[in-house]
N, C-alpha and C positions, 0 to 999 in steps of 0.2 A: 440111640445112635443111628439105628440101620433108617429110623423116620428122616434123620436130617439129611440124609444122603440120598434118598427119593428125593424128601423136597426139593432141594439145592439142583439134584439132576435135572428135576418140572422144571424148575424155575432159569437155569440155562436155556434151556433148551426152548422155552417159550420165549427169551432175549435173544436166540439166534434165530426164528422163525423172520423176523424183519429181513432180515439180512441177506437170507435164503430167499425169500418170495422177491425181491423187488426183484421190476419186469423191464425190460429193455424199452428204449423209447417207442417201438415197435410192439405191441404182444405179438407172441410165437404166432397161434393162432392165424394172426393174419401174415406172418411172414412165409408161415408153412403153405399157405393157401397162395399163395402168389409162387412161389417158388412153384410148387403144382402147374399152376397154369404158365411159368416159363417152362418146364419139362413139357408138357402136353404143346404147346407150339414149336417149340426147336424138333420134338421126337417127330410130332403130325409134318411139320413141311420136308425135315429131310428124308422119311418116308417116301412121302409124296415125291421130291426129288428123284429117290434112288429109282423109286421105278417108273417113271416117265421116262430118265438116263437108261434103264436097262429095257424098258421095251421097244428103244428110239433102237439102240446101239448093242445090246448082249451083254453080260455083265464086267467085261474091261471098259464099256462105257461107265457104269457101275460108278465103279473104281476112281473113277475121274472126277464123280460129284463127289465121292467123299474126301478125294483129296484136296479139292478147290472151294466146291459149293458146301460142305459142312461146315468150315471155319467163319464162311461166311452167316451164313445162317443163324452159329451162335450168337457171333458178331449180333445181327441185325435185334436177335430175341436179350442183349444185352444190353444193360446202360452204366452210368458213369456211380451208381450204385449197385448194380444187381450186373454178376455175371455169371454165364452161363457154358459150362464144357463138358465133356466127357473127359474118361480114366474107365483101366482096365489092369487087372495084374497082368494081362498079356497085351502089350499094345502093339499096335501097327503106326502111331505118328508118337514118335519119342518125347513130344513136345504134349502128350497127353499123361503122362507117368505121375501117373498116383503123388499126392503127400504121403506122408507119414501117416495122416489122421485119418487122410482117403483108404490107404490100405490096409490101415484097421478093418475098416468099414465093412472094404469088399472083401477082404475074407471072412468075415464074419457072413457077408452075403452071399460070399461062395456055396455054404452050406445047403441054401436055402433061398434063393431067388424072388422065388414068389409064394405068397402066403395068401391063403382064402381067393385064389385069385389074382392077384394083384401084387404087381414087384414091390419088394420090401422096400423099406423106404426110413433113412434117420433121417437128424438133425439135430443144432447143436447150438446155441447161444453160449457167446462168449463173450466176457470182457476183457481179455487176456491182450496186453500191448502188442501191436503187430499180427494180431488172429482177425480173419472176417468176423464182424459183430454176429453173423448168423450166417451158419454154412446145413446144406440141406444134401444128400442124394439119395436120388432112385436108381431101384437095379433096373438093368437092360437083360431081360431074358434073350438067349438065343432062338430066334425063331426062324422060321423054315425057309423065309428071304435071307436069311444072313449066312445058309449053310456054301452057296454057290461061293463064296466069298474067305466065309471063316470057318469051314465044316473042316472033316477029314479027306473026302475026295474032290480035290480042287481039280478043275480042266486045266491041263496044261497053259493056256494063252491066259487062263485067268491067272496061273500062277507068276506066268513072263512078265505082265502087267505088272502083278504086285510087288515082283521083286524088281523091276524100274522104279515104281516111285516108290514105296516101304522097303530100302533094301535091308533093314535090320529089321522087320516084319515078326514079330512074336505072338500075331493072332487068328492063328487057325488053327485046327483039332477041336473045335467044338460040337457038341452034338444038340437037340433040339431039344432047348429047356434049362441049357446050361447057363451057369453068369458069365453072359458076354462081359460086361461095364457096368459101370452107373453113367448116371445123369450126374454134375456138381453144378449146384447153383450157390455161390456166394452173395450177400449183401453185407457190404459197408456202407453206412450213411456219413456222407460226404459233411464235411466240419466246414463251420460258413464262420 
């Protein structure tokens, strides 16, 4: 008796292996990698941005790229499959606030930011109706550019700033190292 009930178990369990393996018309692989390389361009230009803006201007200049030129940015490193934004359990643009599936995420990356180096980082294939076929992100470590900003001792003008245009502002008290955000890159491939 106890043989037919291993077999029967193998023998499931090798008919649901199909079902489980098939691969999205995409493999992961190569969507994990491209998702990568939209994070490394949105993160490298608005970098680039933030401190060209704060060496031009002090950091309420700052403050002005990320409220105007980050959306664009994403914008620009996005397409009509692949898109590209931040989220944060603590946000400063309300129009950034987490999913539900995001804030799994990031609290789970709360924990633990970066690993060997390098911001943690999921994803997630789905066929689920209404879900992106493939949703990706990276944490955003708080680093030592972000404290003038989102630290615990903000300068007053930078705060005036912030509280002008974020006035429901929930991100700063950070220290260096902490999880600022993620990166979220979405793709859905567009149905022809």
């Amino acid at each position: 008796m106890a043989r037919q009930i291993i077999t029967a178990a193998a023998l499931l369990s090798m008919l649901s292996v199909p079902a489980l393996a098939e691969t999205p018309a995409q493999p992961t692989d190569e969507l994990v990698t491209e998702a990568r390389a939209k994070v490394k361009a949105f993160g490298g230009s608005l970098k680039q941005a933030l401190q060209a803006a704060i060496k031009e201007g002090g950091l309420t200049n700052g403050i002005g790229v990320c409220n105007t030129v980050a959306p664009e940015i994403a914008a620009d490193n996005s397409s009509e499959e692949w898109t590209i934004s931040r989220t944060s359990l603590k946000v400063r643009n309300p129009d950034n606030a987490p999913t539900d599936w995001q804030k799994l995420q990031l609290l789970a990356m709360d924990k633990q930011p970066v690993k060997n180096g390098k911001p943690v980082e999921v994803w997630q294939v789905s066929e689920a109706s209404g879900q992106p076929a493939f949703r990706y992100m990276s944490a955003i470590p708080t680093q030592k550019l972000c404290l003038g900003c989102h630290g615990k001792n903000i300068d007053p003008d930078v705060k005036a700033k912030l509280a002008e245009l974020y006035p429901n502002d929930q991100a700063t008290g950070f220290s260096e190292g902490d999880l600022r955000g993620a990166f979220v890159v979405t793709y859905q491939p567009t149905t022809k």
